[in-house]
N, C-alpha and C positions, 0 to 999 in steps of 0.2 A: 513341605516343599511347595515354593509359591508356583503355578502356573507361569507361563510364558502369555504374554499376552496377546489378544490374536492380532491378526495382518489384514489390512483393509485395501482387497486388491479389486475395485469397480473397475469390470473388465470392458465398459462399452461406453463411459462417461461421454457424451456431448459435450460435455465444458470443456472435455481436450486436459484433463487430469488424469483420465483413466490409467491406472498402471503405477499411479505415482505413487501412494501413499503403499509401499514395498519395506521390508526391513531393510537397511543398505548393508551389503554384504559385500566385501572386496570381493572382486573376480579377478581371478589369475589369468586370462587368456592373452598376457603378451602382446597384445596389442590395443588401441584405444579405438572402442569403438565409435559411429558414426552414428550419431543424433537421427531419430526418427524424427516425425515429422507431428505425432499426433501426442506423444504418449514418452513420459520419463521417470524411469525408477526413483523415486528417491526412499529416505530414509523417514516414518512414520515416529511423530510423538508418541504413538502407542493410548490414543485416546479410547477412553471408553468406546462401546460401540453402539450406548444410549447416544453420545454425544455426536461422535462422528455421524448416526444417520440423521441428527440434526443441521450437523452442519451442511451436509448435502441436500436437506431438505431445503436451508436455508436458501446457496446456490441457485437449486433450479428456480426456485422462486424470483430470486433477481433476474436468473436467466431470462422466464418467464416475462418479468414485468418489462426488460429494457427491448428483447427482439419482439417480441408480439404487442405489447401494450406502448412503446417504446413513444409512437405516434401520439397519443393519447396524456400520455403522462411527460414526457419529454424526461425520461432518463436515459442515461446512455452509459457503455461499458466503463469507459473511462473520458476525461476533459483533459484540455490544455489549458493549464490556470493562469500561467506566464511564461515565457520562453525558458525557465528551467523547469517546471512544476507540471506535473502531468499526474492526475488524483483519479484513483480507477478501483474497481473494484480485483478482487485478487483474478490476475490474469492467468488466462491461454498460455500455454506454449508457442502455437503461432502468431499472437500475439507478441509476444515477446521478442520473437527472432524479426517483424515487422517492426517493430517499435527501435531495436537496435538496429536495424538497418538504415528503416526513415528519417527517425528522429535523434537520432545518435546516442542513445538510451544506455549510459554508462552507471547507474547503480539505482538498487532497488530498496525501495524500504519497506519491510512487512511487518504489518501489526497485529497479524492473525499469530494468536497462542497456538493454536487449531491447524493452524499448517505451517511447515517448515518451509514452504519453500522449495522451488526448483535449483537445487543446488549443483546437480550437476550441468545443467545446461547453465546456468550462470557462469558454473568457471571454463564450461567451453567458450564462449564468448567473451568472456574477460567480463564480466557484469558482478559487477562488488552488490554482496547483499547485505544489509545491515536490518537485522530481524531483533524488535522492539517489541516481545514477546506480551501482551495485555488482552487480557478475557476479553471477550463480546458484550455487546452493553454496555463496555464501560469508558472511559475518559482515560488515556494516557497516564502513568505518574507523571509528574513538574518533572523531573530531572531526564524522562525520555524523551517529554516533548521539549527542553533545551535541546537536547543531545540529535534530537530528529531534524529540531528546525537549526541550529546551527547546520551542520552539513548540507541542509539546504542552500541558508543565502552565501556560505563558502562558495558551492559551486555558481550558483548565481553570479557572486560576484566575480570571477573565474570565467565567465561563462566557457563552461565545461560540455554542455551539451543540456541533456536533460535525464531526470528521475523521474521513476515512477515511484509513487505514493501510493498503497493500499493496505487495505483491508477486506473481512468478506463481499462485502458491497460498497465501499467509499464512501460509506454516509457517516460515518457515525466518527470512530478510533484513528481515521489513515483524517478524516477532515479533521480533526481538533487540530492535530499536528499541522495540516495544512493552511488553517488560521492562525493559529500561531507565528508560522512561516510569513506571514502578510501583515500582519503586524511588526513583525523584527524588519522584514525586510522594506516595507514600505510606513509612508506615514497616514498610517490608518488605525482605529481604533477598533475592539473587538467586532462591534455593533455593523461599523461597514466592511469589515474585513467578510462578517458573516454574510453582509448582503451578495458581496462580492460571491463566492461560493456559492452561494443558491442560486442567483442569475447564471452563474455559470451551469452548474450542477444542480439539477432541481430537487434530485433525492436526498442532497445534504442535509442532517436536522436541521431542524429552522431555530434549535436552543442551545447550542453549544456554545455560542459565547456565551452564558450564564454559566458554564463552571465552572467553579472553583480553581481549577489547577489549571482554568485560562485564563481568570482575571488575573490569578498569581502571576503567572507569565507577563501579562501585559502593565503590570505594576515593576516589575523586575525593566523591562524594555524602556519604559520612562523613566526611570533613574538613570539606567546606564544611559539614552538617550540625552536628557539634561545637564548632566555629568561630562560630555562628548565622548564618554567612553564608545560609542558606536555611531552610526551615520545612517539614517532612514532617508527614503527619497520617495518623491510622486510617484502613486500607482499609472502608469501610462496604458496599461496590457489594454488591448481591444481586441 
């Protein structure tokens, strides 16, 4: 008889996670409750607990470098890359409810394997999450970063408001998707779609347009592009 696996409940998280990663258990009490302010149950992957104190290791560490180093290094929680595009490291709770307020922040896309997600406070808010499940360290498959960067320049072209982009730190898995996105949607090639990201974001790797399943992307983008199956325009964003 296998073990139940345990429950990762960090009861005093600064990052404003603390509480989340709970088994989600239906409660019967009749009524819906009211969103706190710091802290939301959600429902855990059930990671290891080698892994999970990695990933919070990880966390403070960015935590770390963007509020205290932040001056010095020029990273920051999250960026506005274009009037839909907001690329950030896996956010806050009150972030979140700022960001739907401000910015009109109507769907999120996560690309942490490693967390699921604030699911309940998304469907409080009406905030559509579309979770693009990919290990750490690693580059999207082709077929999530189609599927990530369409629903991007959708809403772009819609203009619908805005998305948040992330991963645990927005350098690495939530930016491949987000260059991607700047290539489909504007006429740029990997090389300056990357510079573009790094001026913005300084913690972006400085090598993901050399991968593989981004040049594929950008090879796909110029056919359909030449084809007129699709329409790219000047990057304008300042």
């Amino acid at each position: 008889m296998s073990k139940a696996p345990p429950k990762f409940t960090s009861k005093n998280s600064s990052l404003g996670i603390s509480r989340v990663l709970e088994d989600d258990q239906p409660k019967q009490t009749g009524r819906t409750a009211s969103l706190p302010t710091e802290a939301f149950k959600e429902p855990s992957e059930h990671a290891s607990c080698f892994s999970w104190t990695g990933f919070i290791l990880s966390l403070y560490f960015n935590k770390v470098a963007v509020h205290i180093f932040g001056g010095l290094t020029g990273w920051r929680w999250y960026t506005r890359i274009d009037e839909c595009l907001i690329l950030g490291a896996l956010p806050t709770p009150p972030q979140i409810k700022k960001l739907h307020q401000e910015e009109k922040l109507h769907t999120v896309i996560n690309l942490c394997a490693e967390f699921p997600g604030y699911r309940s406070l998304y469907e409080e808010l009406g905030i559509r999450q579309i979770h693009l499940k990919t290990a750490d360290f690693t580059v999207p498959s082709f077929e999530d970063i189609q599927y990530g960067a369409a629903i991007l320049v959708d809403a772009a072209e819609k203009n619908q408001g805005s998305i948040y982009l992330h991963c645990k730190a927005g350098r690495g898995r939530s930016a491949s998707i987000a260059l991607c996105y700047l290539v489909r949607r504007y006429q740029l090639n990997p090389q300056q779609a990357q510079n573009i990201l790094v001026k913005a974001r300084a913690q972006v790797d400085k090598e993901l347009h050399t991968a593989e399943q981004i040049r594929m992307y950008y090879k796909t983008v110029i056919m359909e592009s030449e084809t007129g199956k699709i329409t790219r325009i000047p990057y304008t964003y300042a």
